[in-house]
Structure formats: C-alpha cells, structure tokens
PADO-731193 format. One record per residue (C-alpha): residue number from 1; y, x, z. Coordinates in Angstrom, 2 decimals. Layout:
N
[NUM; [Y; X; Z]]
...
// end
This chain:
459
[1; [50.18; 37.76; 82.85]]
[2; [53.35; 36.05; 84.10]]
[3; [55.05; 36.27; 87.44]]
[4; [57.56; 33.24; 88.29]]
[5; [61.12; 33.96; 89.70]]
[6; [60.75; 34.64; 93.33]]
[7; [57.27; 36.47; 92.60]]
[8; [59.88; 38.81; 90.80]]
[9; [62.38; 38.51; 93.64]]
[10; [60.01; 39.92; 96.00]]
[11; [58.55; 42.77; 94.00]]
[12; [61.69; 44.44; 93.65]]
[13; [61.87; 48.11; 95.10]]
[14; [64.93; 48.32; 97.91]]
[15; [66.16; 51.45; 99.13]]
[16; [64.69; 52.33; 102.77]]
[17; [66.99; 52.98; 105.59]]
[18; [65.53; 56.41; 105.34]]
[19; [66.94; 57.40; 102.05]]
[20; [70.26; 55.64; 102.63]]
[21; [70.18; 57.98; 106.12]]
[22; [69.17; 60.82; 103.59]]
[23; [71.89; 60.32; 101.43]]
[24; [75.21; 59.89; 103.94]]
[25; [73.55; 63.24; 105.47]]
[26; [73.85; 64.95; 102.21]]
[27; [77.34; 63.95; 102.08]]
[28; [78.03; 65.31; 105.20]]
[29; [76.74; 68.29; 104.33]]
[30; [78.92; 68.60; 101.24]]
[31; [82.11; 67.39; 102.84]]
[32; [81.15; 70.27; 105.42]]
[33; [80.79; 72.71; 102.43]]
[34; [83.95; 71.32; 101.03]]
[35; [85.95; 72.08; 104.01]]
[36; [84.75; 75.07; 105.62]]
[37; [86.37; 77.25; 103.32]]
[38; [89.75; 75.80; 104.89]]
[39; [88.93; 76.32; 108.16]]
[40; [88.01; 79.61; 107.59]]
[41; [91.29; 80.48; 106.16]]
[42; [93.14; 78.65; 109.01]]
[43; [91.05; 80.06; 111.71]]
[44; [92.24; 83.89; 110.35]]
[45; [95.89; 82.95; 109.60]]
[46; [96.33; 81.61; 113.47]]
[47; [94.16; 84.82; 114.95]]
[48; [97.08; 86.93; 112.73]]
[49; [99.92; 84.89; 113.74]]
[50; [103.15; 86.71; 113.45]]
[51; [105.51; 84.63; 115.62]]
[52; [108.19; 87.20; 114.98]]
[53; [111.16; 88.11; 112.30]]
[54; [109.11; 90.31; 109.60]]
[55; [111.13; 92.43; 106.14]]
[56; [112.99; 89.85; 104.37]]
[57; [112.86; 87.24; 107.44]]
[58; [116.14; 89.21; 109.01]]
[59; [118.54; 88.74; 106.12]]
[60; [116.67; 85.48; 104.59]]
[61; [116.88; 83.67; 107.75]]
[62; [118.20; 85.23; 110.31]]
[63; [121.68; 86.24; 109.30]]
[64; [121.29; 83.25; 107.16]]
[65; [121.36; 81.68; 110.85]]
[66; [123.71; 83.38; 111.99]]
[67; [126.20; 82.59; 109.10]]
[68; [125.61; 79.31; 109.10]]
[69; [126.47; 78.26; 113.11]]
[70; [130.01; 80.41; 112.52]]
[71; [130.82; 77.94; 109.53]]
[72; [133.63; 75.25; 111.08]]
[73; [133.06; 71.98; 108.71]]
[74; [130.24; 70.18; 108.04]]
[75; [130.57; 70.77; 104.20]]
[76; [130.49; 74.44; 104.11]]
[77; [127.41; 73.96; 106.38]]
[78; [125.94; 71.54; 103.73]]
[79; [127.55; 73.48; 100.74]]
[80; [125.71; 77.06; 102.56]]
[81; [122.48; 75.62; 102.93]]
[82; [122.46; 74.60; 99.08]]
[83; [124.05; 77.81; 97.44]]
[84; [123.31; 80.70; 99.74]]
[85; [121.95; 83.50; 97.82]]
[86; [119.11; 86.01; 99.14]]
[87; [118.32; 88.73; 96.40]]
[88; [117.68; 86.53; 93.11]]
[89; [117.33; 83.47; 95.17]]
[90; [118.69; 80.49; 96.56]]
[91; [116.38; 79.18; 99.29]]
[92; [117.88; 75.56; 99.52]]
[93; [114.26; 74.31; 101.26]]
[94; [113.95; 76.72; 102.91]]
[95; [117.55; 77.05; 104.44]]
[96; [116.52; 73.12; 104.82]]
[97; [113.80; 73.39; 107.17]]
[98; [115.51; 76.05; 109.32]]
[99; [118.94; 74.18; 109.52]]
[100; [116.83; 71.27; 110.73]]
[101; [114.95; 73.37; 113.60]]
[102; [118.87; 74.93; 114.48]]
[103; [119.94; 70.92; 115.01]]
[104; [117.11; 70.48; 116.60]]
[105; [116.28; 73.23; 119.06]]
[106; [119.30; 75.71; 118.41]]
[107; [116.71; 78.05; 118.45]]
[108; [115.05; 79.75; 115.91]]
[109; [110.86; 79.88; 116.08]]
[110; [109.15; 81.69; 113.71]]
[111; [106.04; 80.72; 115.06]]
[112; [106.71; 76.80; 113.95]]
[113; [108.60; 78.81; 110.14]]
[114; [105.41; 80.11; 109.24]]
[115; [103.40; 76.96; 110.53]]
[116; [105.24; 74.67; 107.99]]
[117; [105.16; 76.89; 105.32]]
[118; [101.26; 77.87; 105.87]]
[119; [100.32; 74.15; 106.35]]
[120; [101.10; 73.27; 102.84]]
[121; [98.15; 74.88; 101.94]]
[122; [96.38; 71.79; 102.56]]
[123; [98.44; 69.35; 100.31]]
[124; [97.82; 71.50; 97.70]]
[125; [93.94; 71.67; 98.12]]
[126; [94.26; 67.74; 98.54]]
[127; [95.98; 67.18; 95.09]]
[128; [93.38; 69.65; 93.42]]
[129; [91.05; 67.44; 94.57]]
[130; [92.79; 64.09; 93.08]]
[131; [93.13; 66.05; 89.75]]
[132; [89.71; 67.98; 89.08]]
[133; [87.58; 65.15; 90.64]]
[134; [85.64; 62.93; 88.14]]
[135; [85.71; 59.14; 89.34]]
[136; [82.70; 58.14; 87.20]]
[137; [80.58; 60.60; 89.07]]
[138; [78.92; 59.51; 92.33]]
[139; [80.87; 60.79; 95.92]]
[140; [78.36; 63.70; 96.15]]
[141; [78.64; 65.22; 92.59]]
[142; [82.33; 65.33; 92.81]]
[143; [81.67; 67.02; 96.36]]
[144; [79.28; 69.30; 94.87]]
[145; [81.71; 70.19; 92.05]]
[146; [84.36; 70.61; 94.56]]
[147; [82.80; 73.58; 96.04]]
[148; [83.34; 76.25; 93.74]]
[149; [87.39; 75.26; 93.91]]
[150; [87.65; 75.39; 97.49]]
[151; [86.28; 78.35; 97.62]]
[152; [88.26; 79.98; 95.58]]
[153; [91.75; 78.03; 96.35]]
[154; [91.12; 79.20; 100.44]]
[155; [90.01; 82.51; 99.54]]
[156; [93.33; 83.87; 100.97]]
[157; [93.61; 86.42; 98.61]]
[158; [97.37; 85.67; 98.31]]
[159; [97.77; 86.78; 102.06]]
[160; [100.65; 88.38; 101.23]]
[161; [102.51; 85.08; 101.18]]
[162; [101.32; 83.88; 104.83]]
[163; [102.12; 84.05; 108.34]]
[164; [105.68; 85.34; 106.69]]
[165; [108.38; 82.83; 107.50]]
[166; [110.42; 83.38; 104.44]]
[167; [107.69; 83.54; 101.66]]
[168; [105.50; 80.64; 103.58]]
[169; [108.49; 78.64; 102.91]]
[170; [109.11; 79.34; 99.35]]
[171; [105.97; 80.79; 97.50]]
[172; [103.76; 78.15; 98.66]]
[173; [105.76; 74.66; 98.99]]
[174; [106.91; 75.37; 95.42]]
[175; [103.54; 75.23; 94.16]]
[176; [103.14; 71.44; 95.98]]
[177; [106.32; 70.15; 94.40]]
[178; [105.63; 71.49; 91.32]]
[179; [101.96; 70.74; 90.82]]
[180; [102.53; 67.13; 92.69]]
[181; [105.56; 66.44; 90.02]]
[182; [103.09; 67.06; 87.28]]
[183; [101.06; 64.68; 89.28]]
[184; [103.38; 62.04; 89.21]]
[185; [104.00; 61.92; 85.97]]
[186; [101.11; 60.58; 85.05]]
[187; [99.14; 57.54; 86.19]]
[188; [95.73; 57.47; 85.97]]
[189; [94.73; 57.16; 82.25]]
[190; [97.48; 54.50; 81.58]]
[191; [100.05; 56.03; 78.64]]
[192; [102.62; 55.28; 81.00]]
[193; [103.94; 55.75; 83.93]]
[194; [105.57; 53.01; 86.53]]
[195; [109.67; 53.36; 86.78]]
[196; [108.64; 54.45; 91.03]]
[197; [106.31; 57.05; 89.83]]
[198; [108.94; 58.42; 87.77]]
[199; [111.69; 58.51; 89.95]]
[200; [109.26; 60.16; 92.38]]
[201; [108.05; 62.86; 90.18]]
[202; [112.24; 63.59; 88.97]]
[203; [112.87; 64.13; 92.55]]
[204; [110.39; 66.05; 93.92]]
[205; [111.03; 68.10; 90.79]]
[206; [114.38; 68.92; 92.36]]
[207; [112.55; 69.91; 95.26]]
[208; [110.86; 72.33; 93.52]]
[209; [114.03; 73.51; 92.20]]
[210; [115.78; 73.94; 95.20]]
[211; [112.74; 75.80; 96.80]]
[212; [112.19; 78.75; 94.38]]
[213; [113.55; 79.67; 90.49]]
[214; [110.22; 78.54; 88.77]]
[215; [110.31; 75.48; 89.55]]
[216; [113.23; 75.35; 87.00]]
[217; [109.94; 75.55; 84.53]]
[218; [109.31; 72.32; 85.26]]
[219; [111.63; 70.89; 82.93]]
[220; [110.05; 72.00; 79.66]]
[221; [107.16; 70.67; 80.96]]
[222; [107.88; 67.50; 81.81]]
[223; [109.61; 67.34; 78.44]]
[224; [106.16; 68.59; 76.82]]
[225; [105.11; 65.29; 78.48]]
[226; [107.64; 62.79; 78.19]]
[227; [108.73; 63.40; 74.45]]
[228; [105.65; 61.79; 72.88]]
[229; [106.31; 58.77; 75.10]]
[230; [109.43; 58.45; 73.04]]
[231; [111.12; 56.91; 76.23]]
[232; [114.61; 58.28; 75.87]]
[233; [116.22; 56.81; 79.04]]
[234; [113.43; 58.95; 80.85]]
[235; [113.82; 62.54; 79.16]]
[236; [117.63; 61.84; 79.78]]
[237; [116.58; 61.36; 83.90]]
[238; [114.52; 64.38; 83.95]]
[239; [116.81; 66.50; 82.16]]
[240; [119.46; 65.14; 84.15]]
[241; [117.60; 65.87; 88.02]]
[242; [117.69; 69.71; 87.12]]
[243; [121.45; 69.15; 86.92]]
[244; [122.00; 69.68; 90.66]]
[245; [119.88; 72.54; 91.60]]
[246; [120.86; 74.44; 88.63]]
[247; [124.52; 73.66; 89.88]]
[248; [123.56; 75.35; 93.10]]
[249; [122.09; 78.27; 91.20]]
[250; [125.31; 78.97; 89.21]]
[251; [127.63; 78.33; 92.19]]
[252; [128.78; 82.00; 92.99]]
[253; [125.39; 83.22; 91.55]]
[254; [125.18; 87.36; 91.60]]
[255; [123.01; 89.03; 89.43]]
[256; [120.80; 91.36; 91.00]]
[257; [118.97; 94.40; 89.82]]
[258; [115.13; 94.51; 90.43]]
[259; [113.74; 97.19; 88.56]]
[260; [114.12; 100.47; 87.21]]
[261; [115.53; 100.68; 83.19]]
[262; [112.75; 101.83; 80.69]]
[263; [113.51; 105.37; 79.73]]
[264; [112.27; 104.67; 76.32]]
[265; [112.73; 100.67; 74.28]]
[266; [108.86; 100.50; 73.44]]
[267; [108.00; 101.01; 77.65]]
[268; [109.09; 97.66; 77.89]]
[269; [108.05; 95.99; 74.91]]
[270; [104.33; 97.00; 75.98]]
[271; [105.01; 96.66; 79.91]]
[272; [106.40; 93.27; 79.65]]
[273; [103.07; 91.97; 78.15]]
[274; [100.77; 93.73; 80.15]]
[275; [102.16; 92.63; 83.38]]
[276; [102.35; 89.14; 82.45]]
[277; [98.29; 89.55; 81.17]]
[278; [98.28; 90.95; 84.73]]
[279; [99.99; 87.94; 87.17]]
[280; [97.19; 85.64; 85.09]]
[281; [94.21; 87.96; 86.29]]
[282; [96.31; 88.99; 89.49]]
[283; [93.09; 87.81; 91.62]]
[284; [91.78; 91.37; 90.33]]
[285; [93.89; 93.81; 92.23]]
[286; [93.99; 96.43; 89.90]]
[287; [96.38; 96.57; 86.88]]
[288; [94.03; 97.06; 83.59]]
[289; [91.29; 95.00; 84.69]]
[290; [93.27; 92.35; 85.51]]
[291; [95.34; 92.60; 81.91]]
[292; [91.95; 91.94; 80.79]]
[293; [90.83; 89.21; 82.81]]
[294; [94.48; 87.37; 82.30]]
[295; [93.42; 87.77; 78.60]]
[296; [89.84; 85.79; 78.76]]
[297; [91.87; 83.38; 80.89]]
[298; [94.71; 82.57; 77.98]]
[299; [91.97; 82.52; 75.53]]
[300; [90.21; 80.17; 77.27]]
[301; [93.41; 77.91; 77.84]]
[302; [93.47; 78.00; 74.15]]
[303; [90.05; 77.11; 73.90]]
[304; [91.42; 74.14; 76.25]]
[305; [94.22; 73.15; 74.33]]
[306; [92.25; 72.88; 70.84]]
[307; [89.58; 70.90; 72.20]]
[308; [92.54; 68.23; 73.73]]
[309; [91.59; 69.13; 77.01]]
[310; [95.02; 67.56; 77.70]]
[311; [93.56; 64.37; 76.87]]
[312; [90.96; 64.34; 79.34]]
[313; [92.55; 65.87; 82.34]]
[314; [96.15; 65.96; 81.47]]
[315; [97.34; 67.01; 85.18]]
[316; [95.36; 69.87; 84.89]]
[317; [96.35; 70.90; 81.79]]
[318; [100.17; 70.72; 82.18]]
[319; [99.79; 72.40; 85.24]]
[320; [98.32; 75.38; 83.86]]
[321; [101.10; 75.10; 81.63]]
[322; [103.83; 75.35; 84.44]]
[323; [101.63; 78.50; 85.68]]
[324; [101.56; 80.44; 82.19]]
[325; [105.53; 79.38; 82.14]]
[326; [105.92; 81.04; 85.62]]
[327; [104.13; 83.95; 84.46]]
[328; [106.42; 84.40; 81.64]]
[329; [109.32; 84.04; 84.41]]
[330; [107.96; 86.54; 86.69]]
[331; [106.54; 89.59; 83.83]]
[332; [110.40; 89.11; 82.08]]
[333; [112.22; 89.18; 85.74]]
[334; [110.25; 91.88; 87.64]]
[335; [108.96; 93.86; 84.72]]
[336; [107.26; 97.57; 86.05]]
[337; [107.97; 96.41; 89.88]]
[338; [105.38; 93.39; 89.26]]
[339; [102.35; 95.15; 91.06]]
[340; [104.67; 95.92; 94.00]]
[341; [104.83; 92.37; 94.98]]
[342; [101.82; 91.46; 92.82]]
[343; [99.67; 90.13; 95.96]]
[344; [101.96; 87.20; 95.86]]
[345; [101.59; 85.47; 93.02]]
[346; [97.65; 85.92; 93.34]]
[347; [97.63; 81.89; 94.43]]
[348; [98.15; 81.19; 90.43]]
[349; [95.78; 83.57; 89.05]]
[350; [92.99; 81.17; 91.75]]
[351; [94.83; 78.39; 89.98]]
[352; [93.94; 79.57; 86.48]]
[353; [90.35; 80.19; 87.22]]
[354; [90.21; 77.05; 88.86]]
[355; [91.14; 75.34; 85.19]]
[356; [88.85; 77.06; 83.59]]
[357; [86.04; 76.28; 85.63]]
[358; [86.92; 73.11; 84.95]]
[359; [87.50; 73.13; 81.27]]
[360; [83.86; 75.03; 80.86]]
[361; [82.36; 72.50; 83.06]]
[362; [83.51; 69.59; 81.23]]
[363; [83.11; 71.46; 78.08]]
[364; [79.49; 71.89; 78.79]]
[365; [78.79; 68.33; 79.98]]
[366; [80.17; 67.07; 76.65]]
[367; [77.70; 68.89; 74.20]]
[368; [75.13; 68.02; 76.88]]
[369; [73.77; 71.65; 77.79]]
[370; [72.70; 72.44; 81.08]]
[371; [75.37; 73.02; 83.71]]
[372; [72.72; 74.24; 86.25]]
[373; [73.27; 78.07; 85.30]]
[374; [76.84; 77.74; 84.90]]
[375; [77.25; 76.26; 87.91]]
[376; [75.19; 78.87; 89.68]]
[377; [77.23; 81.50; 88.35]]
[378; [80.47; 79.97; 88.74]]
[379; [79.48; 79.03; 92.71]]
[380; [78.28; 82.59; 93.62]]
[381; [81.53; 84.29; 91.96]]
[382; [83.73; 82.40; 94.04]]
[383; [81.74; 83.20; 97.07]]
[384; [82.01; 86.64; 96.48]]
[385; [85.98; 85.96; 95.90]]
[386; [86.10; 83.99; 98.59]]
[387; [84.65; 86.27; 101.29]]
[388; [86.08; 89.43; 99.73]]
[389; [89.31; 87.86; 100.53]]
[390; [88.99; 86.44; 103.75]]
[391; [87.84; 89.91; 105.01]]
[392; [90.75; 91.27; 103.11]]
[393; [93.21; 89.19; 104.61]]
[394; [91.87; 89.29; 107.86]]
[395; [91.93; 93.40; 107.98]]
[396; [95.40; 93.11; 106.11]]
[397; [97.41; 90.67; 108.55]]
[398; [96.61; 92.21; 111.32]]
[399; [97.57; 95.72; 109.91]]
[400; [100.69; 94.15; 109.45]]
[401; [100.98; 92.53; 113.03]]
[402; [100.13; 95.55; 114.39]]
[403; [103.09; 97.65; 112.79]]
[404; [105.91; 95.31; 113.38]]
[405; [104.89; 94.84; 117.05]]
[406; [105.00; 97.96; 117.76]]
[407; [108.87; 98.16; 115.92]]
[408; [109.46; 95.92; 118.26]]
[409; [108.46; 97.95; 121.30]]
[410; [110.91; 100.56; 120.32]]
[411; [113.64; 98.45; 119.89]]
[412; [112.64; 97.05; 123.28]]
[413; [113.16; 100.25; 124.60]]
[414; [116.25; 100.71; 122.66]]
[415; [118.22; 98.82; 121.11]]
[416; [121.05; 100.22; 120.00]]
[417; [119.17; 103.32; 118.23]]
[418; [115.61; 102.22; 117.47]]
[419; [115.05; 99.32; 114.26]]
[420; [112.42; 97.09; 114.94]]
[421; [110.63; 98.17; 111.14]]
[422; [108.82; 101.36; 111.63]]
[423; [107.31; 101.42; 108.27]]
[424; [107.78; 104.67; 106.35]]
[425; [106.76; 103.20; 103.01]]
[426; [109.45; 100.87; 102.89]]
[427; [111.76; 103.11; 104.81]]
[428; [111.27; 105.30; 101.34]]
[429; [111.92; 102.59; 99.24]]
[430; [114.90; 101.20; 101.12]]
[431; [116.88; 103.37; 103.18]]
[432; [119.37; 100.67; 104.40]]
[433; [116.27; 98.23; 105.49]]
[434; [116.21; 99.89; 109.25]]
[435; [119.94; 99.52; 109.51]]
[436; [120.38; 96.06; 108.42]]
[437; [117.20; 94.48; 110.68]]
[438; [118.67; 96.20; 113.86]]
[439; [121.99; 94.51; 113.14]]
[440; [120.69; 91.20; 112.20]]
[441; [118.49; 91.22; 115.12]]
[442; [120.86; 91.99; 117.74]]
[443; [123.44; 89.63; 116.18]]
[444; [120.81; 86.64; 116.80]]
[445; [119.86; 87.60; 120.20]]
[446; [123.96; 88.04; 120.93]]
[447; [124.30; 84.82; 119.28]]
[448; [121.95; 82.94; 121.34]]
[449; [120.16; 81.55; 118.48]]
[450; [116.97; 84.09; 118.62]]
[451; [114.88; 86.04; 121.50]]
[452; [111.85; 88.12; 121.31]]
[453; [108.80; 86.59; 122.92]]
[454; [109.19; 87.68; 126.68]]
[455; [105.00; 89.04; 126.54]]
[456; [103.86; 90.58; 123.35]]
[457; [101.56; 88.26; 122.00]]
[458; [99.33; 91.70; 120.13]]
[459; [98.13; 92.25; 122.95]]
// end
C-alpha cells in the first residue's frame, strides 16, 4: 500500500501543547534545583553578616586605611596600594576595592567589604557552568548534570573565607581570575584563540596576581597551554603580564616566618606531603582521612590526564592543574600550620571533586555503561556535603558573630583598656593581637575614616 505526499504530511505525529507544557515545567524544576543550593548559601551568609572589623581586618585594612589617607602624593598612594605588604601578602585588589570605597565614601563599610568579596561566589558557579556543561546534550540533561556541582560548589564548607572582609576579598576573587584566565585561553574547541581573548585572559591573569600569591601559578599553566601552540609572540605576552605584579611582590618584600622549624629533617620530608594530600581532600576535616581522600583524587587526575581528558574538556583540566599547583604552594609555604587555616582552602578540595565527577561521568558515557548508579551516588554524596556544610557554616558564623560582638561591647565600655577580640584561643597564639586591634581601631575612629554601628546589629 502507498500513501501520496500530503497523505504522509498529515499522518505525522506533532508534539501536543501538553508535553511541550510538560517539558518547560521540567526545566523549571531543574533550574530551581540548580539554584537553590545558592540561595541557600546566600540566605545563611546575610543572616551571619559581620558588618564589623574581624582578626586580620584591623591591620589588613584598617591601618592599611589609615596609612594610606596620611600619604601626601598621589604616587605613594598608587605605589601603597600596589606594594603594601600584610604577613606574606600583598593585597593589591584588595587594597583596590577599599581605596575605591575611601574616594568614594571616605568611609570604610565592612558590610559592602564582605558583600563584594562574598558575591563572587556567583561568577565562579557561572563559569563552572560554561566549562562542565555539554552543548550536545539537551537544556535539561546539562541541568540535571549540573546538580551534583552546585551542590557541592555552595556547600559553604569553606565558611571560613566569608562574611570576613579581608579573606572575601582575596581567597575567593582569586579563584574567578584565575579559573576565568584559564577560561580565556581557550575558545571553544578551535586550536586557537582570538588576539582579544588573549589579551583578556593575560590581564585578568594579572588580576589574579595582584589579588593573592597563587595566582603567580598561573604562569606555568598558561605556558602548559600555549607552548604546543608554538605561538612565540604569545608565551612572550604571558610571561611578560606577570612582570608587574611580581615587581610589586619584590618591591620591599619581607620574608615572614609562618611555622615552627622541624625538630628533626625527616618531620618535614613526610609533613610536607601529607599536608599537601590533605588541602586536596581538605573537604574532609580531619587530617588522615583527608591525606587519603586527596590521594584517590590525584589518582584519579591521573586517570584524567592518560585518558586526554585535556582534550575533551581542556578548561577543566588546566584548572585542576592551577589547583594541584596551589596545593603545592600552600603544603611548601605553611607546612605543620596547614590545618590551622585549613578551612580555607576547602573551596579547592569542592573544586577537585567537582573534576572528577566530571571526568567519571564522561568516562562512563564513553564506554557506554550506565551512568544511572553513578549518578545516584554521586547526587546523594553531595547532598550529604552540601547540607553537612550549610548547617556547619550556619552554627559556625554565628559563633563567630557572637564573640566579636561582644569584644565590641567591652571596648564600648572602654576603650582605652578593653580590645575588641576576646578570644582566648588566639589570645594564646598571639599575645600582641589584643594590643594591636585596640590601636588600629581607635586610630580609625580618631581618624574619621571608621565608626562602630551606633545599634548592635546581634541583637
């Protein structure tokens, strides 16, 4: 039996308004799913603002303020905010953003510091989205495959970081710069890269530079990337962009002294590797299990790099790259005193599991196995992650709030005896640290450039 042409026309099945209403409402679902996790983690950093000066916040910025309105020419102002030093660092974003609130308001707000410096949370959970999503899927499989990362990118388990003017300002942004450089260095699946998208990715590179030490890792990288492209006028740029901030580094640079000499050679020789096995599984916050889970995770990046995973997703890739190179950074620099500040650099350790979940996924997809059971597994681990530290956070910042508004009740009550840091822990560690915030703090206020909140917003 034959049928002629518009016989054929007419017996073709169309989709029914109600599966096309079906389908957007799965999407909305998913972007839903996609975004809660972010709204979650917003909604508990603004409950636990901390719209007031908190540790390093009264040397980093503060007298950092203060220095900077006494300097007379508008050089040394621009020369200060490039090449003042805090501890190991030079903060030249940082100083940046705060310099621009001084011209601006000639007031300093902590409440708008840690703002900016939380906010760029959600840059960074846009670009993982440009770099793990896979175009050939449909909108709601990349939105489904999405899920798993949010979750674990917004778990806030790096709380330590937040609502903290002076490491919301340079823990986080330098992630962005650095992760958005990578970015930019590549275009699509093209083997090059347009002469814009180059310049871009050199300067936001400095960027990175100028807002914390690792993003100085950056430059092997991008030379891991540019070298096969045998473009010589580019490796010469790149090389050449870290010329400025490293300047800035150098200028007047003073070593300092982190932690405590090994009493014996082979301490560090085994301490050294452990705690950089450690910052990759830092998610786990306890030292040997997360030694072990940093180890899975670098034998998995190896798995990654043998099968050419840098072929497929290349951003990824030479991201994780930057990550294991800022690990190296931070286990060689901090050495036994990692796991006092180890909450910190938990954002790379979500970063790391976030690749592999990727790598496996893809990895499982191309020797066509099912993906149902791993993606089970891999959504319900980073539910667990993700709600263990929300709740963490949540108990955690507002411990925190708690103690330094009540600091500043005593120094209310007196200032010229009473610190506004009653914390005994770090009174032990640092017997100077009462001193030096009651200074800096009554030098702002004298200065006009800083005044506590006339009601205390704890309560």
């Amino acid at each position: 039996m034959t049928f002629d042409a518009p016989f054929r026309e007419k017996m073709k099945v169309r989709p029914s308004k109600y599966s096309s209403l079906s389908g957007r409402i799965t999407t909305l679902l998913l972007l839903c799913a996609v975004t809660s996790p972010a709204v979650f983690a917003f909604a508990v950093l603004l409950r636990r603002s901390l719209p007031v000066p908190y540790q390093d916040d009264y040397n980093a910025i503060l007298n950092f303020a203060i220095r900077y309105q006494e300097l007379p020419t508008r050089v040394g102002k621009m020369l200060y905010i490039a090449t003042a030093q805090y501890n190991e660092y030079k903060l030249g974003f940082e100083h940046l953003v705060l310099v621009a609130e001084l011209s601006l308001t000639h007031h300093v707000n902590f409440a708008f510091l840690t703002a900016a410096g939380d906010l760029f949370l959600l840059p960074i959970g846009y670009l993982l989205w440009l770099t793990y999503r896979e175009d050939q899927k449909s909108l709601n499989e990349r939105l489904l495959a999405f899920v798993p990362i949010s979750l674990l990118f917004f778990s806030l388990t790096y709380w330590e970081t937040l609502n903290w003017a002076m490491t919301s300002l340079q823990q986080v942004p330098v992630v962005f710069f650095s992760l958005l450089s990578i970015y930019l260095l590549f275009e699509g699946r093209l083997p090059y890269i347009s002469s814009a998208r180059f310049g871009a990715a050199s300067l936001v590179a400095m960027l990175a530079c100028w807002t914390s030490a690792n993003g100085f890792v950056l430059l092997p990288v991008g030379l891991l990337i540019l070298l096969p492209r045998r473009s010589h006028y580019r490796i010469g740029v790149w090389i050449a962009s870290f010329g400025p901030p490293l300047a800035a580094y150098l200028y007047r640079y003073q070593m300092v002294r982190l932690q405590q000499p090994h009493r014996y050679a082979w301490h560090a020789f085994v301490s050294r590797p452990l705690e950089f096995f450690a910052f990759l599984g830092g998610v786990i916050p306890q030292r040997w299990i997360a030694a072990l889970v940093g180890l899975a995770i670098l034998m998995a990046f190896r798995l990654a790099a043998r099968s050419r995973f840098d072929r497929t997703n290349p951003v990824s890739f030479y991201s994780t790259v930057w990550i294991l190179g800022t690990g190296l950074m931070v286990a060689w620099r901090r050495g036994a005193d990692f796991f006092f500040t180890a909450s910190r650099y938990t954002m790379y350790s979500l970063l790391l599991l976030i690749f592999c979940y990727a790598f496996f996924s893809h990895r499982f997809q191309e020797g066509r196995r099912s993906t149902k059971r791993f993606y089970v597994i891999s959504l319900a681990l980073s539910f667990i992650i993700f709600v263990s530290g929300i709740l963490l956070a949540n108990r955690n910042l507002e411990a925190r709030r708690q103690i330094v508004f009540r600091g500043l009740e005593l120094y209310r009550s007196n200032p010229v005896t009473n610190a506004p840091w009653i914390d005994p822990w770090i009174e032990h560690l640092f017997p100077n640290e009462r001193q030096q915030e009651k200074t800096a703090l009554t030098e702002a206020i004298q200065a006009g450039i800083y005044s506590l909140p006339l009601e205390d917003p704890a309560h």
